[in-house]
N, C-alpha and C positions, 0 to 999 in steps of 0.2 A: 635738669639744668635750669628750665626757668624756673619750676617750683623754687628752684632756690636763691634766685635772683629777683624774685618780686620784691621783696623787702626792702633790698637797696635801692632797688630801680623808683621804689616807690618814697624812700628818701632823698634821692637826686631829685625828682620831681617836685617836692616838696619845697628845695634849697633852689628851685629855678623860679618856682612859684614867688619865694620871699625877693629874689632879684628882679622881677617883674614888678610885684608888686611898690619897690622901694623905687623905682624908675631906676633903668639900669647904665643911663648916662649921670645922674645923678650918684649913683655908687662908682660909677668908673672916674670921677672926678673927682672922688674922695680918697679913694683911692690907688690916685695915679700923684699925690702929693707924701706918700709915705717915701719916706728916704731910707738910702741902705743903712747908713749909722744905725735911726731906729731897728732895722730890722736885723744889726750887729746883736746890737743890747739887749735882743729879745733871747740872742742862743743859747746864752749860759742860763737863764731862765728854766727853756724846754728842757736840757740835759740834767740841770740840776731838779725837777721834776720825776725825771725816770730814771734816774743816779737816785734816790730818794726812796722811790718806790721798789725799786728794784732790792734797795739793801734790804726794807723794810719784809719782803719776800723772801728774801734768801734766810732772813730770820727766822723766818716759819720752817721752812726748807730743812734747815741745820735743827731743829729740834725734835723734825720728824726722822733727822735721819739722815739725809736725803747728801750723798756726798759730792757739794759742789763750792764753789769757791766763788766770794760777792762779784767777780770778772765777770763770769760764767753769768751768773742771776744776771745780772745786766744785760750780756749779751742776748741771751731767750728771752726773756722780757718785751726789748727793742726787736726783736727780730718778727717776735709776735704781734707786734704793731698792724699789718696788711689785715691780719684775723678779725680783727675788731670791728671791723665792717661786714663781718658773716655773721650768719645768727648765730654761732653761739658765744662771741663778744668775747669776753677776758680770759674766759676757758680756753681759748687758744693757745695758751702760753703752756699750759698742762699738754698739750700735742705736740709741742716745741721740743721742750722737756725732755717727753720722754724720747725722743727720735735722738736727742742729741747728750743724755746725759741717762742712761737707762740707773736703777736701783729697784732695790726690795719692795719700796714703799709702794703700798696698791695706788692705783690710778686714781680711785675715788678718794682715799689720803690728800693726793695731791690736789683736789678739786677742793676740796675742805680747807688749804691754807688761801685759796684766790676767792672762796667765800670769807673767810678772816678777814682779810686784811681790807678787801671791797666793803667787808661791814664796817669797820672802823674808819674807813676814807670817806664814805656815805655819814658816818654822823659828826667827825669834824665836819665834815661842807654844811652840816644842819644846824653846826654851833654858830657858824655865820649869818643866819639869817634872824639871829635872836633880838640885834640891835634893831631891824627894820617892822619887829612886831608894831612898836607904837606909832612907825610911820604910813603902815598897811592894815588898817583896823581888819582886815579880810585876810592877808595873810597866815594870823594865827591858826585858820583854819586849814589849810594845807601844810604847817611846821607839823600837826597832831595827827593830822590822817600820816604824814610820812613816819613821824615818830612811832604811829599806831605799827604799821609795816613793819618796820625792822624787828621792833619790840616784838611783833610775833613770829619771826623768822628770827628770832634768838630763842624764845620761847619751845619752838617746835623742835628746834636743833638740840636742846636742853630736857626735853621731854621726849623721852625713846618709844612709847605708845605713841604720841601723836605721828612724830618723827616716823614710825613703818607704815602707819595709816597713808601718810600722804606720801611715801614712795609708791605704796599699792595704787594710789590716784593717779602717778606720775605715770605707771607703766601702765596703764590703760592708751599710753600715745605711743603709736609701734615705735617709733624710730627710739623710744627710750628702755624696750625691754632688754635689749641685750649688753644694756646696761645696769642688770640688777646688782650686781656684786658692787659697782662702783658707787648708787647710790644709796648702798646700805653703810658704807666704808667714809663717805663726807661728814657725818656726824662721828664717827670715832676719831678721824684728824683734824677737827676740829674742834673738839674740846680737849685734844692732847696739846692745843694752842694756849691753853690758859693755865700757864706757866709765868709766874711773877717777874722774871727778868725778858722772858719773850714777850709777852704781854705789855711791857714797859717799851721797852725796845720798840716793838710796832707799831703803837702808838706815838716815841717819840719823832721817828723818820715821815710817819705820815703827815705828824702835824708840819713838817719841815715840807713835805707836797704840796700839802695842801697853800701853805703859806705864799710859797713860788709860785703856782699853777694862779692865782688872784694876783702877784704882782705881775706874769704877764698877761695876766688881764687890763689888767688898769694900765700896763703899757702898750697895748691894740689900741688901747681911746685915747690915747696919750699921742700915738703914732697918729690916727687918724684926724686929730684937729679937735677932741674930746678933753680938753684940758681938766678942764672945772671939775671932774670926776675925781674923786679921793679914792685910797685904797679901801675904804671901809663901804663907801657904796656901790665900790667895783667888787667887791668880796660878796656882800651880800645879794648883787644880780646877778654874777657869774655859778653863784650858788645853788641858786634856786633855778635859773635855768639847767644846773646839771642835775637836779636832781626831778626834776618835773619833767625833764627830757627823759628820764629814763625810764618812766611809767609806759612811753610811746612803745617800747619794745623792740624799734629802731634800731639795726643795728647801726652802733656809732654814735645813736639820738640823731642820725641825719637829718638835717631838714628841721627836725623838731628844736632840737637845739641852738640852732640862731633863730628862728619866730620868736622862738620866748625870750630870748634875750635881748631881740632888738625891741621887741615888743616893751618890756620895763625898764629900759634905755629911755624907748620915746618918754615912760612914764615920770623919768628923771629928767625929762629937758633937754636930750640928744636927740637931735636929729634925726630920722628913720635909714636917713642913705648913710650915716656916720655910726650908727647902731649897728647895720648891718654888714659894713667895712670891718667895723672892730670884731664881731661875730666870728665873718671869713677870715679875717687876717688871723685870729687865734686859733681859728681850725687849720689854716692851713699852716703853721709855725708848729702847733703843737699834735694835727692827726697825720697831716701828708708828709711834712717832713722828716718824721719817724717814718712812718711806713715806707717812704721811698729808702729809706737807710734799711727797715728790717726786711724790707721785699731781696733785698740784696744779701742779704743774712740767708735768707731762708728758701733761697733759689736752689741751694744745693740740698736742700730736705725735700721738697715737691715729692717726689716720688715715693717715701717715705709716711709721708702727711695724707697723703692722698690715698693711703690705705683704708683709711675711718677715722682717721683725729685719734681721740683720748683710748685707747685700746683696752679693748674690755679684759682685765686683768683680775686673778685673784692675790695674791702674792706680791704680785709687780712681777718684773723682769729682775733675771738675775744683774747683779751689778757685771761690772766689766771685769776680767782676772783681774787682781791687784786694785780695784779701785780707781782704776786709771781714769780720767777723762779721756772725750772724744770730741777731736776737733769738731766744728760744723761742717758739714758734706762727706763725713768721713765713714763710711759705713763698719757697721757691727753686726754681728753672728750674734745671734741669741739663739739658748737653749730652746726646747719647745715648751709650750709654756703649760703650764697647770691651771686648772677653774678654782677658786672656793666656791666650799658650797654657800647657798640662798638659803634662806633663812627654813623654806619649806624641805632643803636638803638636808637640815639639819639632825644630829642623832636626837632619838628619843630615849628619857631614861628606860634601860634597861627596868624588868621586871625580876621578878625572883625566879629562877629558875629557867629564865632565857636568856639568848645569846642577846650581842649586840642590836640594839634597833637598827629599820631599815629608816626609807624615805616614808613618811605620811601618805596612806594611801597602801604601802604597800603589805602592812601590818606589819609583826614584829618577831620574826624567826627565833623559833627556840634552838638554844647552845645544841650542837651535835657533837664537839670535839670530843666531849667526854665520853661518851657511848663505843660500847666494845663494836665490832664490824658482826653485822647481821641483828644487833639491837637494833629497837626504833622506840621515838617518845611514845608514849599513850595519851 
């Protein structure tokens, strides 16, 4: 239990540290001037964010397959909200999922479309900070290293040698072996993503994320007494602080994510206790406010979820009779399930005059069927 709580305990410390540092009468006077209108006008913002992301998912969802209807994406989405402050971040939505909408599609399938869509939301927020090159002589240097990043995490996804190289790396961490099957299966659903009408499609919803997620940005500094601040320089700090937050490894980018944003707040002429009101006030409109909504979702899964998250699958799970959906808390009977095999279970070609290969290792059995009873090979 605390192995697995250091992380966040070590981002709350982080986020007490910046309220310390900013004087924390100083932020409490900033904001304790925000009013409820402003924080009316903030709602349809949040919603229209994960209304947005949500479709742009269920996009991926429907071309793997995956029989669910944009309600539904919506609802597992938001429900997965609480998750995101665990280590394993957006992949919680894939535990959601399958607890509440079981299909054929393997697990690591599914892990494959929340890498898609994550890669494409990560490089619009990096189209953002294009304007601010000529304003941060130093900046370009971080747009390249992140661009270098992705670039070779498309690269290695795209390249099936490197692509088993570095699952063999991955599964040297125990807790990832017995997810072999799943992370040989993320590279096949996600290049069954690059489909000219899906591909458009998730790109266009995300740019509409993205878009909203920077206007309630710039409405936190708006709220807070941050007037002077345009969409186009709230776009490009709220930018780079999420994407420099996520190097931390943080779940959530706790802690790390408002430092860095009150930090080129102050760079732009904000105040540090106004910096870091708009900071909070956006974490808490856009992380807490979902998660107290999906903790309430996903209260009737706990038991469920609490089995091991993403379930090590080779097939997936059968769908339900009929295709039916399943309410949330509503329990399902699943078949027992079947493994694929790993890459090293693989068959080997047959030889002339031998049966089926076994596993590697175990050499390669010659055909008996054929043989009269009291024959043997020579």
């Amino acid at each position: 239990m605390l192995r697995r709580a250091w992380l966040p305990a070590l981002g709350v410390a982080a986020l007490i540290g910046i309220v310390i540092a900013v004087n924390p009468l100083s932020l409490w006077r900033v904001i304790e001037r925000v009013s409820i209108p402003q924080l009316l006008l903030m709602l349809p913002m949040v919603a229209g964010v994960y209304v947005f992301r949500a479709l742009a998912w269920w996009v991926t969802l429907r071309q793997l397959g995956v029989p669910i209807g944009p309600l539904r994406a919506i609802r597992v989405l938001v429900a997965a909200r609480p998750l995101v402050f665990l280590p394993f971040g957006e992949l919680g939505r894939v535990a959601v999922l399958q607890a509440v909408q079981p299909s054929e599609v393997d697990g690591g399938q599914l892990i494959g479309t929340v890498a898609f869509q994550e890669l494409i939301y990560l490089t619009l927020m990096g189209l953002a900070l294009l304007p601010g090159l000529a304003t941060y002589p130093g900046l370009d240097a971080a747009v390249a290293l992140l661009l270098l990043l992705e670039l070779s995490i498309v690269l290695v996804l795209f390249w099936e040698r490197a692509y088993v190289r570095a699952v063999r790396v991955v599964e040297h961490v125990g807790v990832f072996r017995r997810f072999d099957c799943e992370l040989l299966q993320i590279r096949t659903g996600f290049l069954r993503l690059f489909h000219g009408e899906t591909l458009a499609a998730t790109v266009g919803l995300n740019v509409a994320a993205v878009a909203l997620a920077f206007a309630l940005f710039e409405q936190s500094l708006h709220a807070v007494g941050a007037t002077r601040v345009g969409f186009a320089q709230a776009a490009m700090v709220y930018a780079l602080a999420f994407l420099l937050s996520s190097l931390s490894f943080l779940p959530g980018s706790l802690g790390a994510y408002e430092g860095i944003m009150t930090f080129f707040m102050a760079v732009q002429g904000v105040p540090p206790a106004q910096g870091a009101a708009a900071a909070l006030l956006y974490r808490g409109m856009n992380d807490l406010l979902t998660a107290a909504i999906g903790t309430a979702l996903i209260l009737p899964l706990r038991s469920r979820l609490s089995r091991g998250g993403v379930r090590p699958s080779g097939g997936g799970e059968p769908a339900v009779p009929g295709g039916e959906e399943v309410a949330i808390g509503e329990e399902v009977q699943h078949p027992p399930r079947r493994r694929e095999p790993f890459l090293r279970d693989l068959p080997q070609r047959p030889r002339p005059g031998m049966g089926p290969a076994g596993a590697p290792g175990d050499g390669v059995r010659p055909a008996t069927d054929h043989l009269e009873e009291g024959e043997r090979v020579v």
